[in-house]
N, C-alpha and C positions, 0 to 999 in steps of 0.2 A: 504493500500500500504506500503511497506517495505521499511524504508529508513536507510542505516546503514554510516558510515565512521570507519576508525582506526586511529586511535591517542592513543599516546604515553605518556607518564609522569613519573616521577621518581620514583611515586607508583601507587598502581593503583584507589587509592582515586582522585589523581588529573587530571591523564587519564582520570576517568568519568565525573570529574567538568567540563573540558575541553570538554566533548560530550554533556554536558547537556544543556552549555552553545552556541555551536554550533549550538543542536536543537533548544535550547530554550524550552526548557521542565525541567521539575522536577528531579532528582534524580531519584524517584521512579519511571517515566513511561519510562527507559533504561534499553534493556535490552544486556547482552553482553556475551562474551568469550576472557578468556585471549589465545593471539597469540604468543605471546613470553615474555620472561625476561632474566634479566642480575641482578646478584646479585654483591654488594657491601658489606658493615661492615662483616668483619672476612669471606669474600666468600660466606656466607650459612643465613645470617640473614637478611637484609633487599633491597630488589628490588630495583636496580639503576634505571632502564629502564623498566617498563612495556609497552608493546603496548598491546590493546585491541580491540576486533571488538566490535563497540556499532553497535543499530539499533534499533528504534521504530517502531509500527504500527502492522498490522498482520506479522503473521509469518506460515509459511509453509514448511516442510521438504526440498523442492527445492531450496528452499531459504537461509536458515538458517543450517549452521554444526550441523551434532547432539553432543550432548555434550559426553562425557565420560561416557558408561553407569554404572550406581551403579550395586553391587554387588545383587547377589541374592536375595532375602529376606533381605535387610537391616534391622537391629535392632541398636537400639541406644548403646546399647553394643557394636557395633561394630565401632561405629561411634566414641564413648567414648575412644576403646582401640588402634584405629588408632591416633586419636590425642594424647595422650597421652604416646603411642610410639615415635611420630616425636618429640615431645618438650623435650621426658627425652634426646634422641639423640645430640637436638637442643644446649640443656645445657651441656652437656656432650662435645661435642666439643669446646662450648664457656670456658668451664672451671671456670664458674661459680656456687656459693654454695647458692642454692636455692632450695626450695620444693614445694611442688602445691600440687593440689585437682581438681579435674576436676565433675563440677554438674551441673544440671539439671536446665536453669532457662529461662524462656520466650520463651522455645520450642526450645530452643541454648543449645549450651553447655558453661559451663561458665567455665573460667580458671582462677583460682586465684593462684596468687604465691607472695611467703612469700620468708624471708632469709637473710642471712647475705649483700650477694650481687644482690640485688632485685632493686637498685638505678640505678643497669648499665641496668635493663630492662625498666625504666620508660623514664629517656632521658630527656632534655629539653624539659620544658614546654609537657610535657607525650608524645613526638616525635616517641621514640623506641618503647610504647606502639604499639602506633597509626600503624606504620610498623611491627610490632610483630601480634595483630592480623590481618591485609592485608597478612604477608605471609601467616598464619594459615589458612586461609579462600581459598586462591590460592591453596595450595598443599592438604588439604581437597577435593575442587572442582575435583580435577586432580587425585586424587585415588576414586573418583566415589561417594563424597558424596557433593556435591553439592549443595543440600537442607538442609543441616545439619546448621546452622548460630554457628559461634565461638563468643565469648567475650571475653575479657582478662582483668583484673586488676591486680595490683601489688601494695601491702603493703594498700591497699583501698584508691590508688592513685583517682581512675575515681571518686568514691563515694565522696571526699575529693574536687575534684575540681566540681561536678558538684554545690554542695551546693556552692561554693565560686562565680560561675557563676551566677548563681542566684541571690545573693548578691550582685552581680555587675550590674545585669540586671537592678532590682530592684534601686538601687543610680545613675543608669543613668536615669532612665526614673524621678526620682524627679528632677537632674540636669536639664533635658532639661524643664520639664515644669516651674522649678521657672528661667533659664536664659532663655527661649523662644529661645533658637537655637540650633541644632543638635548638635549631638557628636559621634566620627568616635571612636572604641572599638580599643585596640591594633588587630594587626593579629592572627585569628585563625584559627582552623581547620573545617571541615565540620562538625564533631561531636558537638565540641564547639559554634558554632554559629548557630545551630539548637536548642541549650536549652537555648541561647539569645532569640531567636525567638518566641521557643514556650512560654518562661518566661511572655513574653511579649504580645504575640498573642490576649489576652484578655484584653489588654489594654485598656479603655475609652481615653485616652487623647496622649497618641505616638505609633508608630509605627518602626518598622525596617526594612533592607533592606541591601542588599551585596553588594560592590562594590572592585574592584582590579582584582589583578590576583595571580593566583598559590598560594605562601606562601603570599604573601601580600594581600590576601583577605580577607575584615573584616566588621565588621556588624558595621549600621550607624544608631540611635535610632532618630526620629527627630517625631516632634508634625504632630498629624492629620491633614488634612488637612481641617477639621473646626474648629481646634483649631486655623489653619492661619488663618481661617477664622474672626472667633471671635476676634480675635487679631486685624488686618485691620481694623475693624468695630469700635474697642475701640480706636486703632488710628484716624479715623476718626472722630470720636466725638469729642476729643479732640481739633482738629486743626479747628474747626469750630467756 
């Protein structure tokens, strides 16, 4: 059975956190179409307002818009020379002195840019990234390649922070087993608190978990709950 709603968010990362959290499902089992936007930074670079149709479950042509159809014979060439168009455009208007490379990596196309002025594409805490590929991926879908997945990095910002997360993941889950009580991460993005997660996922002795909303949503590392266990029990010994 087909169950959809529209919601809105200021990109369209947080419009789906917002549907997922709704369903109560994952990420991955939503599927959607952007309905509209409103752009913000310089007119042309990052979505004020996206609305989205989300919806799980089967899906049926009666049901569901068909999407924008791809061209022809799509070839990854083509897929390569349309993004690569819009971003020289992108920068070109922003008046920004930067250079790229556009390649082949995890069945995406992967964007890397270099340059003098590569700092104003990163953004706090990789913010402009994070909205730089959400447009890429919007206006991709809407000229008919839809399947095509973008990535972006800048100056080997992403590579740079994922290792740092890591390291973070890692010094929190020691904190919490040597003080025995949780600890709430600064706020991240969905990207970011997924490689918390999976850091962690294999963990023997804590565990994580999301709580907040929008930008204030952040991942909370706290002991298994036979580690509470174990703990109780050595209390109790104790007091006996």
């Amino acid at each position: 059975m087909l169950r959809s709603v529209e919601v809105s968010g200021k990109n369209l990362e947080e419009a789906l956190e917002r549907a997922a959290r709704y369903f109560d499902v994952p990420l991955e089992s939503l599927n959607y179409e952007v309905v509209s936007e409103g752009h913000g930074f310089l007119s042309i670079f990052t979505p004020r307002v996206v609305k989205v149709r989300v919806w799980i479950g089967e899906v049926s042509e009666e049901t569901v818009p068909a999407p924008t159809p791809a061209p022809a014979s799509v070839s990854p060439l083509q897929a390569r020379e349309e993004l690569e168009k819009f971003f020289q455009q992108l920068i070109d208007k922003m008046g920004v002195e930067v250079s790229f490379q556009i390649r082949d990596k995890d069945g995406s196309l992967f964007l890397l840019v270099e340059g003098k002025d590569a700092g104003v594409l990163i953004g706090k805490k990789g913010e402009t990234i994070e909205a730089l590929e959400t447009l890429l991926r919007v206006i991709m879908s809407k000229k008919g390649f839809a399947n095509v997945g973008v990535q972006v990095d800048v100056s080997g910002y992403r590579e740079k922070r994922e290792e740092a997360l890591k390291g973070l993941a890692e010094r929190s889950a020691r904190k919490v087993i040597k003080e025995k009580r949780r600890l709430k991460l600064e706020p991240m993005n969905a990207r970011e608190r997924r490689i918390i997660h999976t850091s962690l996922k294999d963990h023997p002795q804590v565990t994580t978990y999301s709580v907040g909303e929008g930008r204030g949503r952040r991942v909370v590392v706290d002991l298994k709950k036979e580690e509470k266990g174990k703990q109780a029990q050595g209390r109790e010994k104790k007091t006996r």
